[in-house]
GULUM-232326 format. One record per residue: residue in one letter; x, y, z of N, C-alpha, C, O in turn. Coordinates in Angstrom, 2 decimals, m for minus. Layout:
A,X,Y,Z,X,Y,Z,X,Y,Z,X,Y,Z
...
//
This chain:
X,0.84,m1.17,0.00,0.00,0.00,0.00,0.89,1.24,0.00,1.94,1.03,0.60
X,0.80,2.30,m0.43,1.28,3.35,m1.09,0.27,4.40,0.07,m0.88,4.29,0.49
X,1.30,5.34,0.30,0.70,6.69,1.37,m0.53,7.20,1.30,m1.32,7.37,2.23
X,m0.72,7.59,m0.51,m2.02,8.09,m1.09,m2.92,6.84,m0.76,m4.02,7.25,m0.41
X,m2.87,5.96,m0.74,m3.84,4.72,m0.48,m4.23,4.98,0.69,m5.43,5.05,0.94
X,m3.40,5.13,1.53,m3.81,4.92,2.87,m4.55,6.09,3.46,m5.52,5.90,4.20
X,m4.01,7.61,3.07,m4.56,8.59,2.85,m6.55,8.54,2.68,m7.50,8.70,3.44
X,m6.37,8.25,1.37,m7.96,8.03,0.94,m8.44,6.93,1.72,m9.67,6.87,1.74
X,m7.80,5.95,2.43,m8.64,4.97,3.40,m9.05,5.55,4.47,m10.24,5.50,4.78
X,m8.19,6.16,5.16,m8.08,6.72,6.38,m9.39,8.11,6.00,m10.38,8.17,6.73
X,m9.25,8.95,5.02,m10.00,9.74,4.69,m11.97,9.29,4.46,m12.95,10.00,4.25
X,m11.86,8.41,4.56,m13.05,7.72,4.46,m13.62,7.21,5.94,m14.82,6.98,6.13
X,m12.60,7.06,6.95,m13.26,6.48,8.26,m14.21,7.67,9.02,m14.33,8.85,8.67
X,m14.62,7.23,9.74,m15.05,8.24,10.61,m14.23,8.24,11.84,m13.40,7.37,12.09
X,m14.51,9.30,12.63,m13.92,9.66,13.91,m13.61,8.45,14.86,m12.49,8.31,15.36
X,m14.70,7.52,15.10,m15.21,6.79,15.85,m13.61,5.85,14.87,m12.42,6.03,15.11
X,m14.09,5.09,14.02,m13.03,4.44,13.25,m11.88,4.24,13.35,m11.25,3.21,13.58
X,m11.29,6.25,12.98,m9.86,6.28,13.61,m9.56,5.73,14.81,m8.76,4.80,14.97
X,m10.33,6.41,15.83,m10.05,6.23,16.87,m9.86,4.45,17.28,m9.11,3.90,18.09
X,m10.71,3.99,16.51,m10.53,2.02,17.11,m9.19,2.15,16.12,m8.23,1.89,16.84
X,m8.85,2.35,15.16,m7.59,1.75,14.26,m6.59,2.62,15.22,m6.38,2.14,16.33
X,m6.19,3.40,15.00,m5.20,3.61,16.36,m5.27,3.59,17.57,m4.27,4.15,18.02
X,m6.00,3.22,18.46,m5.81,2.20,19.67,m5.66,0.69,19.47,m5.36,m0.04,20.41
X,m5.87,0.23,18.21,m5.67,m1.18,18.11,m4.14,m0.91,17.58,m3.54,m1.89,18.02
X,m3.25,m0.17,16.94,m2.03,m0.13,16.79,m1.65,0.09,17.65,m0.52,m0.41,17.67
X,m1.80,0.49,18.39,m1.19,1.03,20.04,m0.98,m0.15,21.04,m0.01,m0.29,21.79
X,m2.12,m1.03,20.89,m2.15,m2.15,21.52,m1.09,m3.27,20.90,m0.53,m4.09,21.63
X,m0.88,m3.19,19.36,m0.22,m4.07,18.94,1.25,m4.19,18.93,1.64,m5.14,18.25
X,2.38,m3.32,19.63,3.20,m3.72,19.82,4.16,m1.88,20.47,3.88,m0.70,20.22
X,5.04,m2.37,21.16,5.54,m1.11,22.27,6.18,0.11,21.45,6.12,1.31,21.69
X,6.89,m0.67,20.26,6.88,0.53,19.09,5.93,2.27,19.30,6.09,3.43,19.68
X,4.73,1.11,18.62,3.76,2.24,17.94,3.38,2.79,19.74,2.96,3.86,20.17
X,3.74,1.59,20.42,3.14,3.01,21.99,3.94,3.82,22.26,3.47,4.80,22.84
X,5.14,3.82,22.06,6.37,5.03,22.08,6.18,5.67,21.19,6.34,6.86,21.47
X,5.83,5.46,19.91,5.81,6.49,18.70,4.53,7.48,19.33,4.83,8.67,19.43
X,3.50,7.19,19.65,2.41,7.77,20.06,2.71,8.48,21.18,2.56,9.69,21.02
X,3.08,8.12,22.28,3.69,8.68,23.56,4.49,10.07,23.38,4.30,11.19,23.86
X,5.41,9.56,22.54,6.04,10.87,22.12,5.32,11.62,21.17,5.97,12.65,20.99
X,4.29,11.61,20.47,3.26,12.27,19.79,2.47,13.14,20.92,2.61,14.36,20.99
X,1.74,12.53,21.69,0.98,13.05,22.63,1.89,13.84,23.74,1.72,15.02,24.05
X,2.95,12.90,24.32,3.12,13.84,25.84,5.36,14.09,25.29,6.38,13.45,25.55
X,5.14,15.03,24.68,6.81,15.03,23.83,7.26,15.42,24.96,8.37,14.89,24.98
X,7.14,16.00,25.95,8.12,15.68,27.07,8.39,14.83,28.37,8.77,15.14,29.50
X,8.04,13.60,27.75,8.43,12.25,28.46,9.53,11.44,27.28,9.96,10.29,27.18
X,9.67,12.32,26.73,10.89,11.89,25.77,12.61,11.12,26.72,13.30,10.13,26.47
X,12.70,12.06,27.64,13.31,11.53,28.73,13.38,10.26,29.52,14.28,9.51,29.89
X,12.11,10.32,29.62,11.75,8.80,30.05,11.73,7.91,29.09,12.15,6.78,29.30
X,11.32,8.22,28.09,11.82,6.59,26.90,12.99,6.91,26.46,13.48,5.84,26.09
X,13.82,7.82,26.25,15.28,7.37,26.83,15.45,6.33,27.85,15.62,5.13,27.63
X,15.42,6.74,28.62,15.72,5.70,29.86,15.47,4.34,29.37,16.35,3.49,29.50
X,14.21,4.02,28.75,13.51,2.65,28.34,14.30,1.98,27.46,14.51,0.77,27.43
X,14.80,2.95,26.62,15.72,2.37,25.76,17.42,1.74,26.22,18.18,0.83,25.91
X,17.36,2.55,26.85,19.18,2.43,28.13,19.22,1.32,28.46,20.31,0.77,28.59
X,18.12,0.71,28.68,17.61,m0.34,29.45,17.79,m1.44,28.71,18.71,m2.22,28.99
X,17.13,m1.63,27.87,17.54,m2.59,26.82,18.71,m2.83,26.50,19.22,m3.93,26.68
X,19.57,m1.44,25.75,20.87,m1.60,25.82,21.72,m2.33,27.22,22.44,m3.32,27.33
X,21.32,m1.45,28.03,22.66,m2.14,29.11,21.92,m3.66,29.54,22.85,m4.23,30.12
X,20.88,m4.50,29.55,20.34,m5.79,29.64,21.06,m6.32,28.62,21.17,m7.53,28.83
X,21.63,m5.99,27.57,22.30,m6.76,26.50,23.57,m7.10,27.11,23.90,m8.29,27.14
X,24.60,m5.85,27.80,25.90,m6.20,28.04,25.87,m6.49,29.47,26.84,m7.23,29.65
X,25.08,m6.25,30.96,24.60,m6.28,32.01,23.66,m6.82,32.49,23.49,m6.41,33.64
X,22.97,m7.51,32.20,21.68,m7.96,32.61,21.71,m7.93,34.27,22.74,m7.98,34.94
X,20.58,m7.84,34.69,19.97,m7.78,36.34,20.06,m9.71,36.96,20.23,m10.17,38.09
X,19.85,m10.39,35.63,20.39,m11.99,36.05,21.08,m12.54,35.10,20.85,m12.04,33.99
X,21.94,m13.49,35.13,22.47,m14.20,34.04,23.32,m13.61,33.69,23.99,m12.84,34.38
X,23.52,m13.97,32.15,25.08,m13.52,31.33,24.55,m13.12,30.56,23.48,m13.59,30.17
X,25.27,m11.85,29.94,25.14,m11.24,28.82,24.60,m11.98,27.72,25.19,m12.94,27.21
X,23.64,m11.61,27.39,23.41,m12.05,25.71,24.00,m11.79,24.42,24.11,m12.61,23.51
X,24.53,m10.09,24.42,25.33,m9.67,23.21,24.19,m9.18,22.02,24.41,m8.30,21.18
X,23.12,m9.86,22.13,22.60,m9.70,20.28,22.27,m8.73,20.15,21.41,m8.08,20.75
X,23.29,m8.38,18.87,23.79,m7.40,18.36,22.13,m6.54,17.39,21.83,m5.35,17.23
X,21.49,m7.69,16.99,20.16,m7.27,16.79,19.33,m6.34,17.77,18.62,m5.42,17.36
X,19.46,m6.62,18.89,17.84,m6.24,19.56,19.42,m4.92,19.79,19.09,m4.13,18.91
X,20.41,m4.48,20.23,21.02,m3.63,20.00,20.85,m2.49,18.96,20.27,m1.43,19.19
X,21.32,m2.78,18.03,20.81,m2.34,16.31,19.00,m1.43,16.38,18.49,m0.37,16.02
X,18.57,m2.79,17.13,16.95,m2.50,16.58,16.58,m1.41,17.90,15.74,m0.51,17.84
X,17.43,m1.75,19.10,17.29,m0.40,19.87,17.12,1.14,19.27,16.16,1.90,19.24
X,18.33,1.23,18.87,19.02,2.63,18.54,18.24,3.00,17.21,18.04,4.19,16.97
X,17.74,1.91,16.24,17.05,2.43,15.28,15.37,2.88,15.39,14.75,3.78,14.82
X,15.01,1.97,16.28,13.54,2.32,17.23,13.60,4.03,17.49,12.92,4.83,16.86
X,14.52,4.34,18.51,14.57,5.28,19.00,15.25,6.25,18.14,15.28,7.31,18.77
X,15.68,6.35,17.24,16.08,7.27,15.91,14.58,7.86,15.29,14.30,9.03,15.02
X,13.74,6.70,15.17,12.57,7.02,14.08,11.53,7.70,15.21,11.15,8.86,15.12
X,11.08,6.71,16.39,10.45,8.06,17.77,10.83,9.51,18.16,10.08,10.48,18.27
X,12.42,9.42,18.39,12.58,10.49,19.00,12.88,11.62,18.36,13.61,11.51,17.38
X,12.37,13.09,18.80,12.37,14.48,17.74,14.09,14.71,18.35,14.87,15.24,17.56
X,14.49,14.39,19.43,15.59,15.01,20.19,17.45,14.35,19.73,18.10,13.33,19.99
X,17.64,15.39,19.10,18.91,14.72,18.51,20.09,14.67,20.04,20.87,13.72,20.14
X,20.09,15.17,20.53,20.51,15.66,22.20,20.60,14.20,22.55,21.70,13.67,22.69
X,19.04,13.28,22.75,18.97,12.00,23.47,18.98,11.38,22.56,18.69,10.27,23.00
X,19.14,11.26,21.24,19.75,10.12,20.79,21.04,9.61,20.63,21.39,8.43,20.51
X,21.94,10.98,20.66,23.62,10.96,20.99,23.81,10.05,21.74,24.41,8.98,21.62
X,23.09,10.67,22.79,23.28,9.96,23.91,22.96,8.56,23.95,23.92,7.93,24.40
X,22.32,8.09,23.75,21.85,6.59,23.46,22.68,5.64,22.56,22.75,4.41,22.52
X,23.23,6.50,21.95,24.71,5.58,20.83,25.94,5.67,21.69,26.85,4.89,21.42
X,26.10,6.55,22.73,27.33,6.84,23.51,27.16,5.81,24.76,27.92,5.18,25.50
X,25.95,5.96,24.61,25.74,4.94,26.11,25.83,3.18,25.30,26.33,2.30,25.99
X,25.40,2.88,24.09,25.87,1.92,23.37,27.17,1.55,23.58,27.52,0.46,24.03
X,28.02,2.61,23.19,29.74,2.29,23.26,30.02,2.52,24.68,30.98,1.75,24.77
X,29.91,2.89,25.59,30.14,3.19,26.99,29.97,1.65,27.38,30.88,0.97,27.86
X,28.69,1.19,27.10,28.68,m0.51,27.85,29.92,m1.30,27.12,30.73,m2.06,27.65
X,29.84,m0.89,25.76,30.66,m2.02,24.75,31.63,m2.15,25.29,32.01,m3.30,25.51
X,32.61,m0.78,25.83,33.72,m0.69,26.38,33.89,m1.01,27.63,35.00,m1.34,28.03
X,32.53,m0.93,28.67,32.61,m1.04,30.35,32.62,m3.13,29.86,33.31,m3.96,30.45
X,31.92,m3.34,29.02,31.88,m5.02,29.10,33.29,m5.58,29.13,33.72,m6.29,30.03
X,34.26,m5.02,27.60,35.37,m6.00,27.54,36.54,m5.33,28.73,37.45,m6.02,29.20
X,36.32,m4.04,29.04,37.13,m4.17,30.63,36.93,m4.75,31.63,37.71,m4.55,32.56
X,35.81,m5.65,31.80,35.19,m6.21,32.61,35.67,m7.58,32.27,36.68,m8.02,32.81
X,34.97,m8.29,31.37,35.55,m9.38,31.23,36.46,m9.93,30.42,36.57,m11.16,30.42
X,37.28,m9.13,29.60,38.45,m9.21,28.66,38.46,m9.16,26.85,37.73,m8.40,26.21
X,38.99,m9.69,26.51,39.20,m9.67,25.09,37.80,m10.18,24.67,37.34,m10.92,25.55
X,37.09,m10.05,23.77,35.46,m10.49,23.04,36.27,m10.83,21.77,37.28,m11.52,21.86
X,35.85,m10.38,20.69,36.04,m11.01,19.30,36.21,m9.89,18.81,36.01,m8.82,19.39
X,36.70,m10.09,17.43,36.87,m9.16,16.46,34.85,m7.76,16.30,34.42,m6.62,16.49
X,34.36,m9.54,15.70,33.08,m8.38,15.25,32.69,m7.60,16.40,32.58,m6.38,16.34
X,32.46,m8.36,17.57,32.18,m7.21,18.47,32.84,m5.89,18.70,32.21,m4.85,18.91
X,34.48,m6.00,18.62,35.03,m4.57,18.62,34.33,m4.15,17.32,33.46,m3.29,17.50
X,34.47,m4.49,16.27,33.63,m3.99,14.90,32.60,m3.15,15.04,32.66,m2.04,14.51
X,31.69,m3.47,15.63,30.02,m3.28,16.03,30.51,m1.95,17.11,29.86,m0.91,17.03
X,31.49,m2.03,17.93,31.69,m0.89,18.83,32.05,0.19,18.16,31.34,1.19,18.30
X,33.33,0.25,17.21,33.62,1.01,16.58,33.08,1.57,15.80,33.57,2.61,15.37
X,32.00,1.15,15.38,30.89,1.25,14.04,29.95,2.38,14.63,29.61,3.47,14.17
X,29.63,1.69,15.88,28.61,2.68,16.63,29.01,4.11,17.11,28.31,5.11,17.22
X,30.63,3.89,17.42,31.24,4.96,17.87,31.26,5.84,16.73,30.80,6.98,16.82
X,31.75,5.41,15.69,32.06,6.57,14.49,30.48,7.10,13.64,30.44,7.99,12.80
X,29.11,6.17,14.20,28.08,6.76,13.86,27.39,7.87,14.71,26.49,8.65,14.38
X,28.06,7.74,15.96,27.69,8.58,17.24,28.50,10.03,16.68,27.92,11.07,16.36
X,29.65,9.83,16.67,30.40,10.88,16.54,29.87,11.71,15.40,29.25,12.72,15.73
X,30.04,11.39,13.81,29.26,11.82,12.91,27.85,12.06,12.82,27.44,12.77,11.89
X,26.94,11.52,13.74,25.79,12.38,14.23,25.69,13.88,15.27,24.77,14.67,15.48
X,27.12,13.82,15.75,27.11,14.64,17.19,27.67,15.79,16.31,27.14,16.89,16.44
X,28.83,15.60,15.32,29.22,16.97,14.32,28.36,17.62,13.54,28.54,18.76,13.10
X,27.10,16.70,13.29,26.26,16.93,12.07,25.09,18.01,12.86,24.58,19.02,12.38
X,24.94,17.57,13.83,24.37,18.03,14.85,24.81,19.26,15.75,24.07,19.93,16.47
X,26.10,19.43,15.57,26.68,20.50,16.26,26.64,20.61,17.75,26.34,21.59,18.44
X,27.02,19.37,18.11,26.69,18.85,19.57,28.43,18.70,20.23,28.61,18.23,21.35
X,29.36,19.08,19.53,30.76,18.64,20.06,31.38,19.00,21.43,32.04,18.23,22.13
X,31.10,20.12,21.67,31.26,20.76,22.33,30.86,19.96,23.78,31.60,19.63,24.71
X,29.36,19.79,23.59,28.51,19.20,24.50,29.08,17.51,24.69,29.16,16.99,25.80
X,29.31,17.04,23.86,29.99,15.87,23.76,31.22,15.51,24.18,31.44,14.30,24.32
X,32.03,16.26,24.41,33.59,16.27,23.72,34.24,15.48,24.83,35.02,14.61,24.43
X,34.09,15.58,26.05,34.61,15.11,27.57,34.13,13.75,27.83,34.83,13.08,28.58
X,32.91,13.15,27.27,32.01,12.16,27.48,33.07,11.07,26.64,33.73,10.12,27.07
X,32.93,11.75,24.94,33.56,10.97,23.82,35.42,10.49,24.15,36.04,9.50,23.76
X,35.99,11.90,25.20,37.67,11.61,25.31,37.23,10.11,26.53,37.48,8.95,26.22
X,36.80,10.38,27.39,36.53,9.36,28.31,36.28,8.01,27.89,36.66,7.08,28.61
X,35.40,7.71,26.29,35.49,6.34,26.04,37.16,5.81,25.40,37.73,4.72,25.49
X,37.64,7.24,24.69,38.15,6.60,24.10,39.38,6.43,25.21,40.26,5.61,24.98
X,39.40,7.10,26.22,40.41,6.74,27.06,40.22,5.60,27.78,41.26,5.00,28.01
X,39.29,5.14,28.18,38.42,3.72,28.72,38.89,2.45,27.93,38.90,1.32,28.40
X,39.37,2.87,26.43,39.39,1.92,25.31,40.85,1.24,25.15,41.16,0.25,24.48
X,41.62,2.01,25.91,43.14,2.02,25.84,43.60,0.37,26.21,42.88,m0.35,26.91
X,44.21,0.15,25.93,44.78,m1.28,25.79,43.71,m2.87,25.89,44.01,m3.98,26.34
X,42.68,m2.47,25.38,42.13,m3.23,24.68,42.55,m4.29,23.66,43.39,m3.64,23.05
X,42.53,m5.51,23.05,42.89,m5.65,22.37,42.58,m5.68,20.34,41.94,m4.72,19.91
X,42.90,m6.40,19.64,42.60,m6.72,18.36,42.81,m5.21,17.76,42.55,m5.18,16.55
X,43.15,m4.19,18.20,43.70,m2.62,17.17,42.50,m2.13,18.19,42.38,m0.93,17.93
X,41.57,m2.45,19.21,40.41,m1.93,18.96,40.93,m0.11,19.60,40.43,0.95,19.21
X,41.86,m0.25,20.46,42.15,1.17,21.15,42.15,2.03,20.21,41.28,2.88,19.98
X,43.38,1.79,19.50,43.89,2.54,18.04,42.77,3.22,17.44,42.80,4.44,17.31
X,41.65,2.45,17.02,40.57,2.31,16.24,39.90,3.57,17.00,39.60,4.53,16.28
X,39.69,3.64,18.04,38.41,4.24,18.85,39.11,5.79,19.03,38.45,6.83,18.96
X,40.60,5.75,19.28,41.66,6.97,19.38,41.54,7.37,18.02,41.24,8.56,17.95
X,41.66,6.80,16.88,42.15,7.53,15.51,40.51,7.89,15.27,40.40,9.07,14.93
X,39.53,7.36,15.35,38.09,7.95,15.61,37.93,9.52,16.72,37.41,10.61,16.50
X,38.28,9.24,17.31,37.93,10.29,18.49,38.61,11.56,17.59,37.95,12.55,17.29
X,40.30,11.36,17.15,40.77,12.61,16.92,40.86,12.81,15.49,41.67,13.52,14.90
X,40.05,12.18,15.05,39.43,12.50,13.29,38.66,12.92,13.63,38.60,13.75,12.72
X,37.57,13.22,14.42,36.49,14.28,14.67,37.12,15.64,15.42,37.02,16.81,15.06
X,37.75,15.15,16.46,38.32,16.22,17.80,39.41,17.26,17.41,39.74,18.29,17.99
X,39.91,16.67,16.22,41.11,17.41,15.99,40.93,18.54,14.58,41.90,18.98,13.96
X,39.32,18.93,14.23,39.27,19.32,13.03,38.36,20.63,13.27,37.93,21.35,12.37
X,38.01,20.91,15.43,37.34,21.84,15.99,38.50,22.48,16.39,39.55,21.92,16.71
X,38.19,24.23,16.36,39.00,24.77,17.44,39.01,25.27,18.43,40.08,25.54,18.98
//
């Protein structure tokens, strides 16, 4: 179905209508209740931050058990909360807090694998290039030296990687 389709469908319901088709999307999965949430009350935007943090750090931290890692429900975090949130501010933040665990995990329990440093670095250099694009550096800048100082003797290049990242952005402000 095509926008204009849906357009002229939707243009045809009545009040009553709408109203059951979006409470039945609302009901159908936590998505569309955050997308709506932040429609209706945009300053609880804060708080689904948080919701999202949550997820993230249950991936590398969980409250029981061992880490899971999947790199999916990760991914599908940060992209959830890209398409909800109006606030480029808290989504920085939500990719920084991504690499903040990535990095608090393998100091914690040691060397991981290649892809995982991959996936860290990936996130880091999408954080960063959102935060310039954004004009957020400034605001950033102490948060971003701190991972990459956190990152330091890591192994597989990953330090290198996260340092030659940090001051390919850091080193091009004055």
């Amino acid at each position: 179905m095509k926008i204009a389709e849906l357009r002229y469908y939707l243009s045809k319901l009545s009040k009553k209508e709408l109203e059951t088709l979006i409470i039945d999307l609302f009901k159908r999965n936590d998505f569309n209740k955050d997308l709506l949430e932040t429609k209706i009350n945009p300053g609880n935007e804060q708080t689904l931050n948080q919701k999202y943090r949550k997820v993230i750090k249950d991936e590398f931290f969980p409250d029981r058990g061992d880490a899971k890692l999947r790199y999916s429900n990760l991914r599908k975090a940060i992209n959830e909360y890209k398409k909800i949130s109006k606030n480029p501010e808290l989504l920085a933040d939500l990719m920084l807090y991504y690499v903040e665990n990535g990095v608090e995990f393998t100091n914690e329990y040691g060397d991981i694998n290649e892809d995982f440093y991959f996936k860290i670095e990936n996130m880091f250099s999408t954080a960063l290039d959102y935060i310039f694009k954004h004009n957020m550096e400034i605001k950033f800048e102490e948060r971003c030296l701190t991972i990459t100082i956190n990152s330091r003797d890591i192994g597989w290049g990953f330090s290198d990687s996260m340092t030659d990242l940090f001051y390919d952005h850091y080193t091009s402000i004055d």
